[in-house]
C-alpha positions, 0 to 999 in steps of 0.5 A: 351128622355130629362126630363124636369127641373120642379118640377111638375113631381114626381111620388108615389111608396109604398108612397114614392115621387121620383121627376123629379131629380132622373129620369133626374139621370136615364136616363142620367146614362141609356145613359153615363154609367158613373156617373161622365159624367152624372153628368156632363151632368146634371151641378151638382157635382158627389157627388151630382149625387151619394147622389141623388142615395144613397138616392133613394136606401135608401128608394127602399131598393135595388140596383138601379146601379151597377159597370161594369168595368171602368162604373156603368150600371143601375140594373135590378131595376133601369132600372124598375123604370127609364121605370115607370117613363116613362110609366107615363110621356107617360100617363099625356102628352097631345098632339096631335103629335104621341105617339108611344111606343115599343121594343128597336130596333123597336123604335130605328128605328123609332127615327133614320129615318127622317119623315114628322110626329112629334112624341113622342117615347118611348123605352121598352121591349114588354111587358111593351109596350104592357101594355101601348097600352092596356090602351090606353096610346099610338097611335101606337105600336112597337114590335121588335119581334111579338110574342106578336102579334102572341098569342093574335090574334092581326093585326100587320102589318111587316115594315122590316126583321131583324135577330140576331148575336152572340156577345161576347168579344173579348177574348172570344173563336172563335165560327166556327160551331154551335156545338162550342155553346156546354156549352156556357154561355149567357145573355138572354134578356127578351120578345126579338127575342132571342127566335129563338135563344134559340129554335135553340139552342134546335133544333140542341141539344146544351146544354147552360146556361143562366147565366143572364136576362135583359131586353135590347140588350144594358145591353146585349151587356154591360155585354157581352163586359165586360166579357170573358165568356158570350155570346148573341145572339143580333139584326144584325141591331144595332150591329156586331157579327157572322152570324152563326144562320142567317136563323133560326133567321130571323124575322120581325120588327112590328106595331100595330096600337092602335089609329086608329081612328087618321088619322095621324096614318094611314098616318105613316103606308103608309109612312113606308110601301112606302116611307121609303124603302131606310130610314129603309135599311140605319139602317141596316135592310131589308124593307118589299117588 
């Protein structure tokens, strides 16, 4: 998702006015992880970009990046506000395309198979995707694990399996059976299929420690590959990593569908449920039926 380059966009928090230019910094900065190339992408200097995040942390009062090896990644912080942003550009937009809104893996799917629908889609965790859908912001939502779904007694519909890795650096030590997990430190991603993970991890008795929580597979991923010691578990679909809790963490990739009074959220449904088989298997992951 590209911001626009107007000045009509700007959004309140505690009675500060933070415009479009710190969210086009954000979410460029989300995607590079670097400051210089975002300032590059975005045709202003790097002291420019730097001032402009000085400037918003100043009046945050916390940190909204952080140094990770050669590259600055976004904080947990700075992640919140770039996805408020969001959340408010969803609710203002007026269209009549589809509005689809969810976890990252499922909403990555969607973006990276060809359909005969114009859509809008945006990525965050479940949780704050869910929120979203209660207020009736969005058309269809998506969640990369049902639980959500699952507590609250709500219809989901399953579009394709997937299942979850564990990743680590590559100077980290070789992991052959579960019993070498023993005291291993991990990088939870909160409101993510991980849980099966960590109640695997229960069921065979192996202590581990989660040493940090963050809120996306990919800030999972970045910490884990910049670090000798920590570990993940992350979907199969979207990176490589050991199979070893393969079967105890399969799940399904789900929809929900909000706005069901809109016709052309019931024709997506029966596209992915019958023409996007070969789609869906092309990004790695198992279509239903």
């Amino acid at each position: 998702m590209k911001f626009e380059s107007n000045g009509l966009i700007s959004l309140e928090i505690n009675g500060e006015i933070y415009d479009y230019k710190l969210y086009q910094s954000l979410e460029s900065l989300s995607r590079t992880n670097s400051q210089r190339k975002s300032a590059k992408e975005l045709g202003i200097s790097h002291t420019v970009f730097n001032r402009r995040l000085l400037k918003a942390e100043d009046k945050l009062g916390v940190k909204i990046r952080q140094k990770a090896g050669n590259g600055t990644l976004l904080t947990q912080e700075g992640q919140s506000l770039l996805e408020e942003f969001k959340k408010y550009l969803i609710q203002i937009e007026k269209t009549s395309d589809l509005n689809i809104v969810g976890g990252h893996i499922s909403t990555g799917l969607l973006e990276s198979i060809d359909t005969p629908f114009n859509t809008n889609i945006y990525s965050s965790s479940d949780e704050d995707a869910f929120e979203l859908a209660k207020r009736g912001a969005v058309d269809i939502l998506t969640l990369d694990d049902p639980l959500i779904a699952y507590e609250r007694d709500i219809n989901f519909i399953p579009i394709a399996y997937d299942y979850l890795v564990l990743v680590s650096s590559q100077n980290s030590k070789k992991i052959d059976s579960i019993s070498d997990l023993e005291g291993l430190d991990f990088v939870n991603v909160n409101g993510s299929a991980q849980r099966l993970a960590w109640t695997s991890l229960k069921h065979y008795d192996i202590e581990y420690n989660i040493k940090e929580n963050v809120k996306s597979q990919f800030d999972a991923f970045k910490l884990v590959r910049n670090s000798k010691n920590l570990y993940t578990f992350l979907n199969a679909s979207y990176f490589k990593g050991n199979e070893l809790l393969k079967y105890d963490t399969q799940h399904v990739i789900s929809i929900v569908k909000v706005n069901e009074d809109k016709p052309e959220v019931n024709e997506f449904v029966r596209f992915l449920l019958n023409d996007a088989h070969e789609l869906i298997e092309k990004q790695g992951f198992t279509p239903m039926g």
